[in-house]
PDBQT receptor file of N, H, CA, C and O in Angstrom, charges set to zero:
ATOM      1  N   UNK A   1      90.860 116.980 107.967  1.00  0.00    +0.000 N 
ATOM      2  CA  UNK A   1      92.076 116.182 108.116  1.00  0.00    +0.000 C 
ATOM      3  C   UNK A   1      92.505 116.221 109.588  1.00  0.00    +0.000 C 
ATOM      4  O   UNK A   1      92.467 117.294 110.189  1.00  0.00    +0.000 OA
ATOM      5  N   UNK A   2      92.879 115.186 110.146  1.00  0.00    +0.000 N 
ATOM      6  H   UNK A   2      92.910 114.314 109.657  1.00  0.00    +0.000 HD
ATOM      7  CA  UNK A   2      93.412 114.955 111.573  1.00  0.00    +0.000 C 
ATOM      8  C   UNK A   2      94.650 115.050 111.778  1.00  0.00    +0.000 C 
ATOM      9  O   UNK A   2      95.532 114.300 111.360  1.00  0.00    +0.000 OA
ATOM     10  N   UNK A   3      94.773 116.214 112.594  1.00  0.00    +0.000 N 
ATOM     11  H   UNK A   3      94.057 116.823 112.934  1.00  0.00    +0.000 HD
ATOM     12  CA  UNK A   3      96.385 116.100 113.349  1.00  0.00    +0.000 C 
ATOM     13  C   UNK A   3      97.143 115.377 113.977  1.00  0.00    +0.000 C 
ATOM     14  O   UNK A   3      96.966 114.734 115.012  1.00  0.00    +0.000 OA
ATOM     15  N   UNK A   4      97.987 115.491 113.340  1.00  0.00    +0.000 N 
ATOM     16  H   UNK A   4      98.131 116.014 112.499  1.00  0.00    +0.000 HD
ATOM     17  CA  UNK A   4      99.351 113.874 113.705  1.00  0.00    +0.000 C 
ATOM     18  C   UNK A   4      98.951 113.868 115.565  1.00  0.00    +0.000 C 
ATOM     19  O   UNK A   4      98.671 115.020 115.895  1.00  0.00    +0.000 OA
ATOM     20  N   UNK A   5      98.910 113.367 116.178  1.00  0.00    +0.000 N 
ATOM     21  H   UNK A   5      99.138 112.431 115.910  1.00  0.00    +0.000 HD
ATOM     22  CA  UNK A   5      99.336 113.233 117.454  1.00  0.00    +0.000 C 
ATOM     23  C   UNK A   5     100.548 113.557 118.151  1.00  0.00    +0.000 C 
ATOM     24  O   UNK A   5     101.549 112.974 117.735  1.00  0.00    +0.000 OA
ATOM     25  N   UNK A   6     100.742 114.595 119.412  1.00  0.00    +0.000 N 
ATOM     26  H   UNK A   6      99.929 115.069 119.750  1.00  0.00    +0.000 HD
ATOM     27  CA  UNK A   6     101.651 114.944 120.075  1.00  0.00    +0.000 C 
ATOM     28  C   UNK A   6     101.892 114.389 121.224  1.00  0.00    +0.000 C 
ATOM     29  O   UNK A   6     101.012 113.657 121.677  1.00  0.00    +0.000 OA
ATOM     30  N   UNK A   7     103.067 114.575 121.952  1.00  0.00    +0.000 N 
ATOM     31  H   UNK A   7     103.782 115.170 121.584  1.00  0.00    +0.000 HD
ATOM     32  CA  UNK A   7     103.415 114.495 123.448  1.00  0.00    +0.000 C 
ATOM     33  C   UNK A   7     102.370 114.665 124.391  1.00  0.00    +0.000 C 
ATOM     34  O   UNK A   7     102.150 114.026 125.420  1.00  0.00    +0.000 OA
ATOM     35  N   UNK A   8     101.495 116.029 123.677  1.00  0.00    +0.000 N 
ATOM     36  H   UNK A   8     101.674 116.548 122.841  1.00  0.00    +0.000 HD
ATOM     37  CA  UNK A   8     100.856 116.824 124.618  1.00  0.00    +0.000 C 
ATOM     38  C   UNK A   8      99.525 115.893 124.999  1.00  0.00    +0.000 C 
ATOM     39  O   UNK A   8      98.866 115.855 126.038  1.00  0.00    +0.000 OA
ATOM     40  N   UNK A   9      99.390 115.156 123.746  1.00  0.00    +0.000 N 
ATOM     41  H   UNK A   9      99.925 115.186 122.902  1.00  0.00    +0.000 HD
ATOM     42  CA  UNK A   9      97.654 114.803 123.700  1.00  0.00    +0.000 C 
ATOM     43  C   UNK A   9      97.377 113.981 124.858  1.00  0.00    +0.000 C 
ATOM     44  O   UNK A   9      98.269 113.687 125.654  1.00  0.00    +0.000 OA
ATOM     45  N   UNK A  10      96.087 113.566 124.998  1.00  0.00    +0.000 N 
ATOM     46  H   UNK A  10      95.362 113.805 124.352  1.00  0.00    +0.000 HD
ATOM     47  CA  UNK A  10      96.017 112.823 126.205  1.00  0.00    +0.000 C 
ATOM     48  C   UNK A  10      96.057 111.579 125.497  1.00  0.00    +0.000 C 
ATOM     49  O   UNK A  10      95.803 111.345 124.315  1.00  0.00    +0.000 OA
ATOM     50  N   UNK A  11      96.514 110.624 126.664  1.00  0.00    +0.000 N 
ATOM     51  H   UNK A  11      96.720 110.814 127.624  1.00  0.00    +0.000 HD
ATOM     52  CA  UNK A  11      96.790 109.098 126.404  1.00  0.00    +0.000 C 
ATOM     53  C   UNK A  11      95.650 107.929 126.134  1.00  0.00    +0.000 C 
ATOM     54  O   UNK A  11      94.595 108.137 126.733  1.00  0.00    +0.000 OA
ATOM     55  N   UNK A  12      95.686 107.070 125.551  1.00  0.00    +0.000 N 
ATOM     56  H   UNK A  12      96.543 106.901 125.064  1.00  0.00    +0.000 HD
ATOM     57  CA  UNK A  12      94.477 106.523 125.854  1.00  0.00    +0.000 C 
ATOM     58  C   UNK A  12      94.814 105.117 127.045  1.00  0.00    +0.000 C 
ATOM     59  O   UNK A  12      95.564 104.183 126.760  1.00  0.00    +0.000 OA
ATOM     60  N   UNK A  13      94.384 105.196 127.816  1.00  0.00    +0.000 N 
ATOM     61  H   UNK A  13      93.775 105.954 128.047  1.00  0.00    +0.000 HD
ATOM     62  CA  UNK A  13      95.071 103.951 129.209  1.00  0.00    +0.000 C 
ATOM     63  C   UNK A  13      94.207 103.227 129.098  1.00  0.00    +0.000 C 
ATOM     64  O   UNK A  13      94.025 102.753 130.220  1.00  0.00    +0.000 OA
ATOM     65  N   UNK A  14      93.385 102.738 128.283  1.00  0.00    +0.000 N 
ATOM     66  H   UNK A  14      93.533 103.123 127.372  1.00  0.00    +0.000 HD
ATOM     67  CA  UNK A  14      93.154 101.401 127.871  1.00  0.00    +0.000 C 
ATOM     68  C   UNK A  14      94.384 100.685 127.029  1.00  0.00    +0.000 C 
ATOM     69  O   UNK A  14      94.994  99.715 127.479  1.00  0.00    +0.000 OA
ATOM     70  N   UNK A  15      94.662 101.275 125.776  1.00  0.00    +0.000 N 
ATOM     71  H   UNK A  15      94.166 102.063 125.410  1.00  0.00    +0.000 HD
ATOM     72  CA  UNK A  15      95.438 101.011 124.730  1.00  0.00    +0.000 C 
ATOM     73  C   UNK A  15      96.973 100.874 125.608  1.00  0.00    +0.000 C 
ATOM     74  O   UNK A  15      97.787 100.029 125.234  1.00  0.00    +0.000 OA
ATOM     75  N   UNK A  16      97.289 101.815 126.841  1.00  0.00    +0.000 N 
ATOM     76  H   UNK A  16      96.628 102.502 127.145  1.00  0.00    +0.000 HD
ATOM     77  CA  UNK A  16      98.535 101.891 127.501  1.00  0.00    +0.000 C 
ATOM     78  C   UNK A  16      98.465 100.345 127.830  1.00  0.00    +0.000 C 
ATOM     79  O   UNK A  16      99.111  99.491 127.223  1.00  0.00    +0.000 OA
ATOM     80  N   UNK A  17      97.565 100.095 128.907  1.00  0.00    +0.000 N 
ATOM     81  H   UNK A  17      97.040 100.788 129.400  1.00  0.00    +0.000 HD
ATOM     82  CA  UNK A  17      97.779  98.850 129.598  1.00  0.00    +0.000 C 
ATOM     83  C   UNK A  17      97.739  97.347 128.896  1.00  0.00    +0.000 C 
ATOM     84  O   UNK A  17      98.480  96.386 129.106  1.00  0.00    +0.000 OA
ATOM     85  N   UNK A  18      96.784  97.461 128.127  1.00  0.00    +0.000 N 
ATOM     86  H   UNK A  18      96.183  98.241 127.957  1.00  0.00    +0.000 HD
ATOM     87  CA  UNK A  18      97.113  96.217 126.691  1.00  0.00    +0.000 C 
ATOM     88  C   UNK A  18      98.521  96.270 126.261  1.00  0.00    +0.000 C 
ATOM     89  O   UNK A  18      98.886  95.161 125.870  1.00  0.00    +0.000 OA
ATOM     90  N   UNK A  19      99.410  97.141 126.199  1.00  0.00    +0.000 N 
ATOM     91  H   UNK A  19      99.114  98.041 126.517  1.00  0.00    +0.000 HD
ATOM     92  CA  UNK A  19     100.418  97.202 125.801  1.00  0.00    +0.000 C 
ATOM     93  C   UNK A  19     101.135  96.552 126.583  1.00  0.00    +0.000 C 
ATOM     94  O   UNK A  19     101.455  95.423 126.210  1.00  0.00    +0.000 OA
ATOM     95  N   UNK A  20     101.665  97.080 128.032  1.00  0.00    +0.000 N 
ATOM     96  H   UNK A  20     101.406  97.997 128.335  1.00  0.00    +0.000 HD
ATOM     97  CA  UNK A  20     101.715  97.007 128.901  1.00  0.00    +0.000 C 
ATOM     98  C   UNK A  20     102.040  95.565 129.191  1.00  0.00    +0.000 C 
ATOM     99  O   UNK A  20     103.092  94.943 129.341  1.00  0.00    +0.000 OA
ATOM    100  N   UNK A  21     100.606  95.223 129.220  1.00  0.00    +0.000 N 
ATOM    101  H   UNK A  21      99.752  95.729 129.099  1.00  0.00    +0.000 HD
ATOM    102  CA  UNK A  21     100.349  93.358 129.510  1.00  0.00    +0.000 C 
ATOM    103  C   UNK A  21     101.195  92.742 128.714  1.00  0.00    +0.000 C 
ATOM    104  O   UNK A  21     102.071  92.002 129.163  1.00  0.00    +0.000 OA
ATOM    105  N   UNK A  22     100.989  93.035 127.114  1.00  0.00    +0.000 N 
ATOM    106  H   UNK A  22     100.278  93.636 126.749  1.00  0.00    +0.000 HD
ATOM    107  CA  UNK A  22     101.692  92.064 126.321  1.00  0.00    +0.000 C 
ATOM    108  C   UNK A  22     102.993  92.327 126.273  1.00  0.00    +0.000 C 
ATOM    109  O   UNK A  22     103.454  91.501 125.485  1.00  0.00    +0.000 OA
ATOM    110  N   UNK A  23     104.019  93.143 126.747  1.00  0.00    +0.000 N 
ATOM    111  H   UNK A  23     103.645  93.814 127.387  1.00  0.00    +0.000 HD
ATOM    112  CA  UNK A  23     105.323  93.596 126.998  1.00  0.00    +0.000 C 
ATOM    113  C   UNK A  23     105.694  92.554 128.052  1.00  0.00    +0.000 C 
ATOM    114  O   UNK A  23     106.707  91.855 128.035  1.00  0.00    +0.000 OA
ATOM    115  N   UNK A  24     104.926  92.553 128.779  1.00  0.00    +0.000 N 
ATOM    116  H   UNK A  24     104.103  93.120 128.792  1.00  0.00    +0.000 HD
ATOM    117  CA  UNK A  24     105.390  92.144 130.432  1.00  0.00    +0.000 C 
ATOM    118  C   UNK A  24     104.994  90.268 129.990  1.00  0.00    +0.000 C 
ATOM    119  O   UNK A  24     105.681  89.389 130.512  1.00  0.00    +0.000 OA
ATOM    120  N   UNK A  25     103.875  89.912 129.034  1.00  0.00    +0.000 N 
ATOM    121  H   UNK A  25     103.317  90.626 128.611  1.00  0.00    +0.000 HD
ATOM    122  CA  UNK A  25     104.218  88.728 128.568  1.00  0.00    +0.000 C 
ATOM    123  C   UNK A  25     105.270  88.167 127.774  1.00  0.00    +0.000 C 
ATOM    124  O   UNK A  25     105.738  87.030 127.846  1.00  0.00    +0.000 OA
ATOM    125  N   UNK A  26     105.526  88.935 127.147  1.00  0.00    +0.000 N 
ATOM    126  H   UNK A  26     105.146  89.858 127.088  1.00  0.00    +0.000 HD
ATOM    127  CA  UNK A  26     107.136  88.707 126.130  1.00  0.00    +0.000 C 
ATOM    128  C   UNK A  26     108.190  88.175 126.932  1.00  0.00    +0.000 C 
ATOM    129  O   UNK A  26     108.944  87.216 126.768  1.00  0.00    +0.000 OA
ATOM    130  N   UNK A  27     108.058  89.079 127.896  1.00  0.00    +0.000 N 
ATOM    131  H   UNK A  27     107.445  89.858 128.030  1.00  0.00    +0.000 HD
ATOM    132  CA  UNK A  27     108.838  89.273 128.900  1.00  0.00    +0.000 C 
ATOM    133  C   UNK A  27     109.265  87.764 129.443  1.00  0.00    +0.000 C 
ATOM    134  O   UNK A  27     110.234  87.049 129.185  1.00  0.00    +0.000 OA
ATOM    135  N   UNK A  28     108.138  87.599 130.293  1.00  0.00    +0.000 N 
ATOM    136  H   UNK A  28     107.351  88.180 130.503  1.00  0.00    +0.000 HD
ATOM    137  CA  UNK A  28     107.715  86.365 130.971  1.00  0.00    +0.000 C 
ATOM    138  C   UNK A  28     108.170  85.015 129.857  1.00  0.00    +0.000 C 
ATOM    139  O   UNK A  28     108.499  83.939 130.356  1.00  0.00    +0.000 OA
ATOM    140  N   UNK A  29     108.156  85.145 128.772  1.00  0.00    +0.000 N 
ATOM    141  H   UNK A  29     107.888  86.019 128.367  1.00  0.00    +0.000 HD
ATOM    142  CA  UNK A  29     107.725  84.001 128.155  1.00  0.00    +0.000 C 
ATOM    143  C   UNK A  29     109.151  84.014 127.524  1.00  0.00    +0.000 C 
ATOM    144  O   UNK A  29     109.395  82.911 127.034  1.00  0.00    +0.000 OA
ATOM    145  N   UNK A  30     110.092  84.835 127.388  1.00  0.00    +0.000 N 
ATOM    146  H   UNK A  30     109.894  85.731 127.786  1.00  0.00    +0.000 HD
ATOM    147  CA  UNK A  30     111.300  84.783 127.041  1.00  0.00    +0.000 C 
ATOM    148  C   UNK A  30     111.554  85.757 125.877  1.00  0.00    +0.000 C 
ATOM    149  O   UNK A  30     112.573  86.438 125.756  1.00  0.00    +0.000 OA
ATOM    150  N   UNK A  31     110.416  85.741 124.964  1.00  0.00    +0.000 N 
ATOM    151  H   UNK A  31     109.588  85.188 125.062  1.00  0.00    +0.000 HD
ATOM    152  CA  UNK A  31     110.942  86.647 124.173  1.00  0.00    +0.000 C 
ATOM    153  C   UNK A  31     111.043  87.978 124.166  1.00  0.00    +0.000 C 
ATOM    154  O   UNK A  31     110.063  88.706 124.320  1.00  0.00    +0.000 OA
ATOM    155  N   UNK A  32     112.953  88.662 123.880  1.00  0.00    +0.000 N 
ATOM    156  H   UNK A  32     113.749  88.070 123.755  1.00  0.00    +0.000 HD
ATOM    157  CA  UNK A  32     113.464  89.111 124.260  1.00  0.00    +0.000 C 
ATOM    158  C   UNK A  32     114.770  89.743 123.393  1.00  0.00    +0.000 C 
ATOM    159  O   UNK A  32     115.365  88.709 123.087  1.00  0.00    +0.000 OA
ATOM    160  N   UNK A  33     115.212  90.379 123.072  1.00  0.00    +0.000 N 
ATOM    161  H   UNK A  33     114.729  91.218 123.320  1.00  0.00    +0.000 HD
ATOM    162  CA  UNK A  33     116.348  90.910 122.425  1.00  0.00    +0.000 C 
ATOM    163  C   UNK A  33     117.152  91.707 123.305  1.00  0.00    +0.000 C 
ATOM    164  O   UNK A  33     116.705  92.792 123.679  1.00  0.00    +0.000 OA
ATOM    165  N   UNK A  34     118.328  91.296 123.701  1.00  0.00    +0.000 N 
ATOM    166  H   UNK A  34     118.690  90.415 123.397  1.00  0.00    +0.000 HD
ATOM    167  CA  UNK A  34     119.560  91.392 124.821  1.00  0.00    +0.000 C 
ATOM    168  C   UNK A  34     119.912  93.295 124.408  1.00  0.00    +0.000 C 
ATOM    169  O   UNK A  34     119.671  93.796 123.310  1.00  0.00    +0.000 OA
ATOM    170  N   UNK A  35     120.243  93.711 125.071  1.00  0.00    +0.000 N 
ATOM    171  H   UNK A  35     120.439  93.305 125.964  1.00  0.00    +0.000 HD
ATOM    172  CA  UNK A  35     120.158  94.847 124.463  1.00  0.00    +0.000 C 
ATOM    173  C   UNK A  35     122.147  95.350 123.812  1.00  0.00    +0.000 C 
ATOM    174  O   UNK A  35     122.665  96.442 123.578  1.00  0.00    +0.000 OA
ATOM    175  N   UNK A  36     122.638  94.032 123.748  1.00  0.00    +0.000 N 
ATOM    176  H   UNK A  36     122.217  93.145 123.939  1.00  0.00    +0.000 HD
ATOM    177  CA  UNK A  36     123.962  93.964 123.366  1.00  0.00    +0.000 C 
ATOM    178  C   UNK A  36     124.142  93.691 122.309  1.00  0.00    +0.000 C 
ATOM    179  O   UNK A  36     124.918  94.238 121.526  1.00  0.00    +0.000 OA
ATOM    180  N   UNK A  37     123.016  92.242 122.007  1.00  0.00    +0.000 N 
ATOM    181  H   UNK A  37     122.385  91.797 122.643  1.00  0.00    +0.000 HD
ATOM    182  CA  UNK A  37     122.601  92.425 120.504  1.00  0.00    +0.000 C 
ATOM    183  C   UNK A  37     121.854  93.768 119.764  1.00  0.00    +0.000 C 
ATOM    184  O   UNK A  37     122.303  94.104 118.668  1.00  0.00    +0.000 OA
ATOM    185  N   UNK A  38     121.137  94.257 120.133  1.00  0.00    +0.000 N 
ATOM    186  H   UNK A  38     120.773  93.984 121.023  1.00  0.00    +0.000 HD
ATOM    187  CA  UNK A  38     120.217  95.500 119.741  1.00  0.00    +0.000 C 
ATOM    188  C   UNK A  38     121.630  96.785 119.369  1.00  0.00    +0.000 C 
ATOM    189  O   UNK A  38     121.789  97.526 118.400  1.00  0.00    +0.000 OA
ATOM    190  N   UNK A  39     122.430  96.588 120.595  1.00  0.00    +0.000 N 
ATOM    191  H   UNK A  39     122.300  95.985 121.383  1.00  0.00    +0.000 HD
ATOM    192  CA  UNK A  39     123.589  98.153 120.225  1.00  0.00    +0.000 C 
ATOM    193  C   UNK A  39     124.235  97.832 119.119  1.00  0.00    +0.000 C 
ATOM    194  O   UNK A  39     124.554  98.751 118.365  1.00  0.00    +0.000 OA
ATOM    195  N   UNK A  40     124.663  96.095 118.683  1.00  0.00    +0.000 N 
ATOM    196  H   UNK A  40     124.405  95.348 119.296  1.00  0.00    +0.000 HD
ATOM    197  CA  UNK A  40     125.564  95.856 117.897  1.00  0.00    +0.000 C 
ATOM    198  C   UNK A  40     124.617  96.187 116.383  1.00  0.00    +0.000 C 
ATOM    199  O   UNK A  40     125.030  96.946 115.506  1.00  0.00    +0.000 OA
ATOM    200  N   UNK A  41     123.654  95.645 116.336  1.00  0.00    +0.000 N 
ATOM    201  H   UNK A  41     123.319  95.029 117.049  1.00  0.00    +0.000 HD
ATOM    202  CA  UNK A  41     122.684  96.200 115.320  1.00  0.00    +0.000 C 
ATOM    203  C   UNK A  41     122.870  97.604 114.873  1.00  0.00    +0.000 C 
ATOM    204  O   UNK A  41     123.290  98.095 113.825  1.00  0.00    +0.000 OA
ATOM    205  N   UNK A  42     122.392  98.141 116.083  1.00  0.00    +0.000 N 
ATOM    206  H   UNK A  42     122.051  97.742 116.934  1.00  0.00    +0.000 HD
ATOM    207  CA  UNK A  42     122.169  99.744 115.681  1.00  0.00    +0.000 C 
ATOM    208  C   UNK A  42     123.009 100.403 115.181  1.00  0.00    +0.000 C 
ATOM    209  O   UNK A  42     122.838 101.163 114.227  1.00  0.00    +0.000 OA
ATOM    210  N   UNK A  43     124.509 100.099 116.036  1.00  0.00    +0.000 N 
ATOM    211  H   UNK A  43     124.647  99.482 116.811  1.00  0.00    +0.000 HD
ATOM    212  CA  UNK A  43     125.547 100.558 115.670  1.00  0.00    +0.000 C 
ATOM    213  C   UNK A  43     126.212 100.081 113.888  1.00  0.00    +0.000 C 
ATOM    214  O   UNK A  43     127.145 100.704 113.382  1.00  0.00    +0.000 OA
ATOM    215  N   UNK A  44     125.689  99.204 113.361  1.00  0.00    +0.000 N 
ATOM    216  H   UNK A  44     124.932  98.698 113.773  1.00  0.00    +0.000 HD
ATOM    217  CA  UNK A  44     126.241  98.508 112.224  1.00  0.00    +0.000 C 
ATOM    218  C   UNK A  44     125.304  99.512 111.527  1.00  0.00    +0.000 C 
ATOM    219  O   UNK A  44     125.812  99.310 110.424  1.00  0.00    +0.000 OA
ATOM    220  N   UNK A  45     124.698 100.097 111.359  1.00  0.00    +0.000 N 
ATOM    221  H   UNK A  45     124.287 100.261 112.255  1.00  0.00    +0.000 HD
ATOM    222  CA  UNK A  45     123.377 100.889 110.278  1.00  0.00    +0.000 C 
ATOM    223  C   UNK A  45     124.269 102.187 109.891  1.00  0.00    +0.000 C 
ATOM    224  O   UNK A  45     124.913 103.038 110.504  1.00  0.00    +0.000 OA
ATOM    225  N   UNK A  46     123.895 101.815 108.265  1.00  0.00    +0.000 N 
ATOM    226  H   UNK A  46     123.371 101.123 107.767  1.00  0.00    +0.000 HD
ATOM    227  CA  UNK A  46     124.905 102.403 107.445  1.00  0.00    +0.000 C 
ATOM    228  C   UNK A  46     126.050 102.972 107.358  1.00  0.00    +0.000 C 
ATOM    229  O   UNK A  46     126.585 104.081 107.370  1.00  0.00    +0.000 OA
ATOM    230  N   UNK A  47     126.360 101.378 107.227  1.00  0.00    +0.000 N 
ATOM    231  H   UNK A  47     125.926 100.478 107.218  1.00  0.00    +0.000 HD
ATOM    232  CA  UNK A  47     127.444 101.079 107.315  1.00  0.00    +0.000 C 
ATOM    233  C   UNK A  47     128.534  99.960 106.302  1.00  0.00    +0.000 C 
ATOM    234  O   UNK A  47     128.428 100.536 105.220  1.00  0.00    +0.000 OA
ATOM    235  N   UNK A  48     129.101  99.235 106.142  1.00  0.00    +0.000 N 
ATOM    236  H   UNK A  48     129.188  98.767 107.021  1.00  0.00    +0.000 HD
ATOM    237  CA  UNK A  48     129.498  98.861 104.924  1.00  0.00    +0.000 C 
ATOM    238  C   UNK A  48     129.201  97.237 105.474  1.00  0.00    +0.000 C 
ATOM    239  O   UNK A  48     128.571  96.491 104.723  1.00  0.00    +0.000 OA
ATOM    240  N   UNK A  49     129.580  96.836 106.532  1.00  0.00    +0.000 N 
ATOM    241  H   UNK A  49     130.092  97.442 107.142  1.00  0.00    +0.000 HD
ATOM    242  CA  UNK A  49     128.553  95.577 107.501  1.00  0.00    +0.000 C 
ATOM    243  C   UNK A  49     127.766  95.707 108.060  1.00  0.00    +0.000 C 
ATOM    244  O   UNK A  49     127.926  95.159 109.151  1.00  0.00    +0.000 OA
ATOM    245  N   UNK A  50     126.595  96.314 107.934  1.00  0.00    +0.000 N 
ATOM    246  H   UNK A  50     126.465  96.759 107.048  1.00  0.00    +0.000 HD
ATOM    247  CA  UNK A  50     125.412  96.689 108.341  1.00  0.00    +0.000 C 
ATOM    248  C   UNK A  50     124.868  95.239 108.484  1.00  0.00    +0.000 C 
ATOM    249  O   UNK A  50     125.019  94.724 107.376  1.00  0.00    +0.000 OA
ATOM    250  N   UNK A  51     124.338  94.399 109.286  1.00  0.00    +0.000 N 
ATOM    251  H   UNK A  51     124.215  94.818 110.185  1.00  0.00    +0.000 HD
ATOM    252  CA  UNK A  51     124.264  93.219 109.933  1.00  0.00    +0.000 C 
ATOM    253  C   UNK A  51     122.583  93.369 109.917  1.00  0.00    +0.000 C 
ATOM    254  O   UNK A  51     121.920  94.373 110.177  1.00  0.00    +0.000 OA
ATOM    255  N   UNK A  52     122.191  92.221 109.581  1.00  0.00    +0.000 N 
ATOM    256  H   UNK A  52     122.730  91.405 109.370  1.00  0.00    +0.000 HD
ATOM    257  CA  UNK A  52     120.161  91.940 109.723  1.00  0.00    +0.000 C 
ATOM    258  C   UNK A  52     119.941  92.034 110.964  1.00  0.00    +0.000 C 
ATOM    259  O   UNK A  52     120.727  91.638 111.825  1.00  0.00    +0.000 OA
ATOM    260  N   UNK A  53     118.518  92.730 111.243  1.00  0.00    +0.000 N 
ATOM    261  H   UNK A  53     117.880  93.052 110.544  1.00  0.00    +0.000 HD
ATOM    262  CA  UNK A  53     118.020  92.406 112.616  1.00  0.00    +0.000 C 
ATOM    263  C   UNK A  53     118.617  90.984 113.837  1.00  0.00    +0.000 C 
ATOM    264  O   UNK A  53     118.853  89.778 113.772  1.00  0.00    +0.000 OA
ATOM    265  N   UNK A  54     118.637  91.921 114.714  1.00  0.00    +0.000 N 
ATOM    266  H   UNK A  54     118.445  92.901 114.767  1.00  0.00    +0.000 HD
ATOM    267  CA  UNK A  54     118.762  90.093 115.979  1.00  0.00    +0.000 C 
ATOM    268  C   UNK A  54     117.558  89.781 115.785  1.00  0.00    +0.000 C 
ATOM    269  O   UNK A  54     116.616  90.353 115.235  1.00  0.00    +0.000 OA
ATOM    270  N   UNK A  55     117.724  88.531 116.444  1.00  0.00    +0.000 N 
ATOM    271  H   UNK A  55     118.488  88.067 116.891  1.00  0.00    +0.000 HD
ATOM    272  CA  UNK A  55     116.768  87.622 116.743  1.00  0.00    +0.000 C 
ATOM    273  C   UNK A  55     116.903  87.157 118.384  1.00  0.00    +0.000 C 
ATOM    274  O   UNK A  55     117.829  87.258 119.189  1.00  0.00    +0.000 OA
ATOM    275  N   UNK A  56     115.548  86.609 118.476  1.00  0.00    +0.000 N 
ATOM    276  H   UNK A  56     114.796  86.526 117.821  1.00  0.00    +0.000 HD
ATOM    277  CA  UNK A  56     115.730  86.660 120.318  1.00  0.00    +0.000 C 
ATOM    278  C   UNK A  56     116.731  85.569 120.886  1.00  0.00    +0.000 C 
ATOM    279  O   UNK A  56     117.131  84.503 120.419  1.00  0.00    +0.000 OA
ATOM    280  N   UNK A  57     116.983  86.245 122.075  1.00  0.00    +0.000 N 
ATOM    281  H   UNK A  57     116.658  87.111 122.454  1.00  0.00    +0.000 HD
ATOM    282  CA  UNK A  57     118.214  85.551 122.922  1.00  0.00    +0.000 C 
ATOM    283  C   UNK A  57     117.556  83.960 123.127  1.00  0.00    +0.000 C 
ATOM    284  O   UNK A  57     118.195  83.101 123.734  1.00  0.00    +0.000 OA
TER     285      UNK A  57
């Protein structure tokens, strides 16, 4: 059986930079969640108006 993965382990920087790329395309391309929408979210979780995910700006 394989151990969960830690902080400690080493990274894989292939898998980093694919990430990476497609972050920084989101980015570029607009899609995006304001992070004002994101607090108002977070902050509503369980709660009695607990509000659905945003959607992008």
């Amino acid at each position: 059986m394989k151990a969960e993965p830690s902080i400690f382990d080493d990274t894989d920087s292939d898998a980093e930079a694919v990430a990476d790329a497609e972050g920084l395309a989101d980015l570029e391309a607009g899609r995006t969640i304001s992070h004002e929408k994101m607090k108002a979210w977070l902050l509503s979780w369980g709660t009695p108006g607990e509000t659905p995910p945003p959607t992008g700006d």
